[in-house]
PATIKOL-644347 format. One line per field, with one value per residue (C-alpha): residue in three letters; chain; residue number from 0; x, z, y. Coordinates in pm, whole numbers, padded with zeros to 5 digits. Last residue first. Layout:
BEGIN
type = c(Ala/...)
mol = c(A/...)
seq = c(NUM/...)
x = c(X/...)
z = c(Z/...)
y = c(Y/...)
***
This chain:
BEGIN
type = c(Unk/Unk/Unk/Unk/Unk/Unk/Unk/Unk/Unk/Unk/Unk/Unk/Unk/Unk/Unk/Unk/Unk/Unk/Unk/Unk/Unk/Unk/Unk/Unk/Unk/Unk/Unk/Unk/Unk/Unk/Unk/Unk/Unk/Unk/Unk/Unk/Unk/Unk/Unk/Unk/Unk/Unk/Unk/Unk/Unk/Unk/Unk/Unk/Unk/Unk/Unk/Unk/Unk/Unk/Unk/Unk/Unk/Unk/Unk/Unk/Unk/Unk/Unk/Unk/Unk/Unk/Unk/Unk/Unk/Unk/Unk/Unk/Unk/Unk/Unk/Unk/Unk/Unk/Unk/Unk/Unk/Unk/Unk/Unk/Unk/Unk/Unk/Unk/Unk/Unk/Unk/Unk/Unk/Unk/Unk/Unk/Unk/Unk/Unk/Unk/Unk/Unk/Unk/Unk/Unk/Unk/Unk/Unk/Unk/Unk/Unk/Unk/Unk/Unk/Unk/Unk/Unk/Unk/Unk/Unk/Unk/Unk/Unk/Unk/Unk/Unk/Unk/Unk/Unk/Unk/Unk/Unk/Unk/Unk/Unk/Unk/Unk/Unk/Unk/Unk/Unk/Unk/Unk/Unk/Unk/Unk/Unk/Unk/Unk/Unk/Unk/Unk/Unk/Unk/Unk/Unk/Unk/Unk/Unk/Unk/Unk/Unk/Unk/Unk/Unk/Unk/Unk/Unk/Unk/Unk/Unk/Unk/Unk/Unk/Unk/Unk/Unk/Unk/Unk/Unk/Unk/Unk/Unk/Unk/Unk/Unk/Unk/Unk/Unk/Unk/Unk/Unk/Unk/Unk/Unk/Unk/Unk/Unk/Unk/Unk/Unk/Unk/Unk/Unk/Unk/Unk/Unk/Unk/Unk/Unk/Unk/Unk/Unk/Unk/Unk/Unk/Unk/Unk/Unk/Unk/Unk/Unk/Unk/Unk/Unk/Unk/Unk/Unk/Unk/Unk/Unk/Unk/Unk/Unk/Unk/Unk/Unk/Unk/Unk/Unk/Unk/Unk/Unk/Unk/Unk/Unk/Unk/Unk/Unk/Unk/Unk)
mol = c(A/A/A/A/A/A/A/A/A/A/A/A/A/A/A/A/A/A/A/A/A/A/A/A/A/A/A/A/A/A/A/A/A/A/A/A/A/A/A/A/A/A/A/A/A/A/A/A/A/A/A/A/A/A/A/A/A/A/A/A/A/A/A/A/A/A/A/A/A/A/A/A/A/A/A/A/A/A/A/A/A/A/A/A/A/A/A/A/A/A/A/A/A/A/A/A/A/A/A/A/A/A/A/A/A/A/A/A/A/A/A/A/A/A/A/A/A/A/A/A/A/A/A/A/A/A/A/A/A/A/A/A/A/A/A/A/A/A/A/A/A/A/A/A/A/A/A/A/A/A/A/A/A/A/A/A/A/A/A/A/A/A/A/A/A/A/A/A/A/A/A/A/A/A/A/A/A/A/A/A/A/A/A/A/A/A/A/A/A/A/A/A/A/A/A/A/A/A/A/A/A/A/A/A/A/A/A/A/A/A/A/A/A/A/A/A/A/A/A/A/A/A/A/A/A/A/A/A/A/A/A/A/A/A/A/A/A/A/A/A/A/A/A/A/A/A/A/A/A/A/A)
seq = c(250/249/248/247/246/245/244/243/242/241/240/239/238/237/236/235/234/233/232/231/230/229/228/227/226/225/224/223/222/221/220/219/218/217/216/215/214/213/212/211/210/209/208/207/206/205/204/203/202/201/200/199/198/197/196/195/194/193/192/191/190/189/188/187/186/185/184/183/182/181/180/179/178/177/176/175/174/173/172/171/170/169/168/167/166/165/164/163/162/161/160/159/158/157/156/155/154/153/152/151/150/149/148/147/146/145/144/143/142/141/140/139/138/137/136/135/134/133/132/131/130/129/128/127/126/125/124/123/122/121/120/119/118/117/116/115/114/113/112/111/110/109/108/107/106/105/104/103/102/101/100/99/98/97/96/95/94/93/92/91/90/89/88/87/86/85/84/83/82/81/80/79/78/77/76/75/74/73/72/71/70/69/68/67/66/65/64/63/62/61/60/59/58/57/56/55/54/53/52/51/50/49/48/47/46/45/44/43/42/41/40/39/38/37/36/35/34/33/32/31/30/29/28/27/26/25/24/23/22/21/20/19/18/17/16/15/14/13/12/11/10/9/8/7/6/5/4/3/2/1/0)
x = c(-09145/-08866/-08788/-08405/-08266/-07899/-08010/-07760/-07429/-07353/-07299/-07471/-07685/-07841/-08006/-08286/-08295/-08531/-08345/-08245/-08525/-08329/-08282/-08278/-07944/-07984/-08079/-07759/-07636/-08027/-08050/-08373/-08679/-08956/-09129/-09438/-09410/-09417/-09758/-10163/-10074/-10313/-10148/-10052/-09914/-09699/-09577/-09464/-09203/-09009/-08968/-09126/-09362/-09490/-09824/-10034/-10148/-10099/-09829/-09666/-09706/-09599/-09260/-09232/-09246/-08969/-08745/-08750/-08685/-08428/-08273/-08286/-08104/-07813/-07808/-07757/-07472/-07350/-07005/-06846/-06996/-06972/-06836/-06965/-07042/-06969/-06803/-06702/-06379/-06187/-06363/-06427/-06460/-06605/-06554/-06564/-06275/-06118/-06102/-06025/-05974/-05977/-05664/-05683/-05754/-06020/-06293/-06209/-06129/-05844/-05790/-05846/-06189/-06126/-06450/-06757/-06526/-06555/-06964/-06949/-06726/-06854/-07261/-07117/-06919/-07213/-07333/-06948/-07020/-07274/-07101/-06768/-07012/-07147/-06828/-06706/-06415/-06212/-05899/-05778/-05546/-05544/-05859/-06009/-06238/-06414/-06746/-06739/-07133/-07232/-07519/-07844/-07872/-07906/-07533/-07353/-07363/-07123/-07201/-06922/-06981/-06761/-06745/-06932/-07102/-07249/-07153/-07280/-07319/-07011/-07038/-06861/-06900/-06888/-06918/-06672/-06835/-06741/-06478/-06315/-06501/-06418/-06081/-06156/-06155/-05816/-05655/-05835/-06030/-06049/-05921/-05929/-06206/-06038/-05751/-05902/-05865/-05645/-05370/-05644/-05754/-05351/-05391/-05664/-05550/-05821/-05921/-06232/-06040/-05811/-06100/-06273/-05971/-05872/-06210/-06304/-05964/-06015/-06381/-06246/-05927/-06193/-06450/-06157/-06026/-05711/-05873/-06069/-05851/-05707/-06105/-06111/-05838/-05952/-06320/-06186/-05931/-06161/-06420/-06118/-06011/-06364/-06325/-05947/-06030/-06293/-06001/-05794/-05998/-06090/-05744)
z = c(-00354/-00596/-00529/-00571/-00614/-00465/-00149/00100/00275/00610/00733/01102/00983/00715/00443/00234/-00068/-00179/-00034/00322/00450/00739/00850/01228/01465/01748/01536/01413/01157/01052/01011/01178/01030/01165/01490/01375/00994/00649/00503/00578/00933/00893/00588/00743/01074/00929/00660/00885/01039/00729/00775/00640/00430/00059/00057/-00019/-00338/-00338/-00552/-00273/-00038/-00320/-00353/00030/00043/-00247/-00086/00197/00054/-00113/00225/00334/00058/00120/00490/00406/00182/00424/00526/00813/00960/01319/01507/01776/01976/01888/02230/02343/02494/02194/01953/01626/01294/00984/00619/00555/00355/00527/00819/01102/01486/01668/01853/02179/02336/02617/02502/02187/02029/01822/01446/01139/01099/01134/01028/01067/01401/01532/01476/01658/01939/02020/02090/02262/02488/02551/02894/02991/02992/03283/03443/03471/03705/03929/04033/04095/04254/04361/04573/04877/05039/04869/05035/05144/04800/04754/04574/04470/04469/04302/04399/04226/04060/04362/04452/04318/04675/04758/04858/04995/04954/05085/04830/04533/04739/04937/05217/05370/05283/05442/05349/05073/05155/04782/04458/04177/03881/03561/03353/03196/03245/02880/02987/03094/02723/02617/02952/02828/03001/02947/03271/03580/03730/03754/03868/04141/04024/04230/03961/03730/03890/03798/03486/03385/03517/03338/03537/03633/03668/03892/04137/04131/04309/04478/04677/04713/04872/05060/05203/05220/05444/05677/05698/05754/06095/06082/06138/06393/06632/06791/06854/06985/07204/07338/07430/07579/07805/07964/08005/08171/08394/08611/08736/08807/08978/09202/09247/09408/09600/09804/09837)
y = c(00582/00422/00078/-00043/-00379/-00449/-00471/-00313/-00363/-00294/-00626/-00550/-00255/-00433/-00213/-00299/-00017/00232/00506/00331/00102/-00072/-00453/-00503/-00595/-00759/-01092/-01081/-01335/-01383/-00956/-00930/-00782/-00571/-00532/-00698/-00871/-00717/-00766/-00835/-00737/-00448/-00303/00011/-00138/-00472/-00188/00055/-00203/-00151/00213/00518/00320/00392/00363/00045/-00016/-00392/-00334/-00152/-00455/-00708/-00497/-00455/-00855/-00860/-00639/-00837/-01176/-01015/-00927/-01231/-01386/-01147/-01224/-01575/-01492/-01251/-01451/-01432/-01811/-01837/-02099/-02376/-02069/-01794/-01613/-01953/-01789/-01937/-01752/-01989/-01830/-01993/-01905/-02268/-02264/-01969/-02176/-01911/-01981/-01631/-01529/-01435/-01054/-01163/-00952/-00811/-01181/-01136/-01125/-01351/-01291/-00927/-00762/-01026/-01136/-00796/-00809/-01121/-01053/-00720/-00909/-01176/-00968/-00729/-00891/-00843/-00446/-00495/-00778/-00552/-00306/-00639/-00726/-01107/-01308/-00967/-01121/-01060/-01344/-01681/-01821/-01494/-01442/-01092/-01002/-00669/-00451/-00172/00037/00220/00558/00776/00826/00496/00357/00033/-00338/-00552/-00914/-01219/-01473/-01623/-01911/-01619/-01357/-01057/-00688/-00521/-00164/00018/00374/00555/00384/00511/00673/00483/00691/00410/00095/00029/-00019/-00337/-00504/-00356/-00482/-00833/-01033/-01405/-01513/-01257/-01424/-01759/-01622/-01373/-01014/-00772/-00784/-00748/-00396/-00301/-00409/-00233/00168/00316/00525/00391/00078/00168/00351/00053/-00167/00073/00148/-00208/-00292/-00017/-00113/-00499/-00417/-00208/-00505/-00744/-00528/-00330/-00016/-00108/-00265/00031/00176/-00194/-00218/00092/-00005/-00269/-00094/00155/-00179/-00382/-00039/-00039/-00381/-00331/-00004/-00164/-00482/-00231/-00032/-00367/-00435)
***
């Protein structure tokens, strides 16, 4: 009897440790690591709707197929790890190979779902940026992000992106970018009248003249302030409209 119950006491740890090393590959943490894998291995290769399939609703809304496969080609992290849980979801953090990590947020609620990824909130962070200079070019189109229509009054010129994108609306036409540029041309007219020399750019003039003309950093295109006005032979130019000044000063 007594042999008995020493073999029982030494089987339960034998059997443990097996139930677990059975276990294992079924547990959450596991299911999350190749969940994380597929799902960022379909979009690096461009296989969109399949990574919106594993998208949560709510996340999935407002993205377009066209829109995701811009993460084409992204390098897909290695060893996801369990890295905790927040409001967004359960987090699993994966290794980019030197140059920082990636990390998937995961909801349970209605089985696996990705609620959050820090690699689409890189290219999102440029939505507003796309949407505007599309708009200027295809008022009447679709907005690149989530691939609805735009709303158009052609009497306003105004375009409305339904994902918020412009705000209360943005207005396609350049007249306000056409008075700014002539305001432009006529501060580097004053400056070279002034007798100063001819600049290389328009941010040149701010530094040559001491501050006296031109302003720090340049000027901004007032439909775009990423976008900054160019000196192109003798002309403003705007990157954003891509039209010029139609006065011209020779160097």
């Amino acid at each position: 009897m007594r042999i008995r119950r020493v073999l029982l006491f030494l089987f339960i740890p034998v059997l443990s440790v097996v139930f677990a090393l059975i276990a294992r590959p079924f547990s959450m943490g596991m299911k999350l690591g190749q969940m994380a894998e597929e799902y960022s291995f379909a979009l690096s290769t461009g296989n969109a709707r399949e990574a919106i399939a594993m998208m949560a609703p709510s996340t999935a809304e407002g993205l377009s197929v066209e829109f995701l496969r811009r993460l084409e080609g992204t390098a897909i992290p290695v060893d996801f790890r369990y890295d905790g849980s927040d409001s967004t979801g359960l987090r699993m953090a994966g290794s980019l190979g030197g140059t920082g990590s990636r990390v998937i947020w995961f909801s349970t609620e209605n089985g696996l779902l990705v609620t959050h990824d820090t690699a689409l909130d890189n290219i999102l962070g440029s939505a507003v940026i796309l949407c505007r200079e599309n708009a200027l070019v295809n008022p009447g189109g679709n907005c690149p992000v989530s691939g609805r229509p735009y709303e158009y009054d052609r009497e306003s010129s105004t375009v409305v992106c339904p994902e918020g994108h412009l705000g209360e609306g943005f207005t396609v036409s350049s007249d306000a970018c056409l008075l700014r540029r002539d305001s432009v041309m006529s501060e580097l007219t004053d400056y070279l009248e002034a007798g100063y020399q001819y600049p290389g750019t328009l941010e040149e003039m701010f530094t040559i003249s001491g501050g006296e003309y031109g302003r720090r950093g340049g000027y901004r295109c007032p439909d775009n302030g990423y976008k900054y006005y160019e000196l192109l032979d003798g002309k403003i130019y705007c990157p954003f409209h891509e039209e010029c000044s139609e006065t011209v000063v020779i160097q």
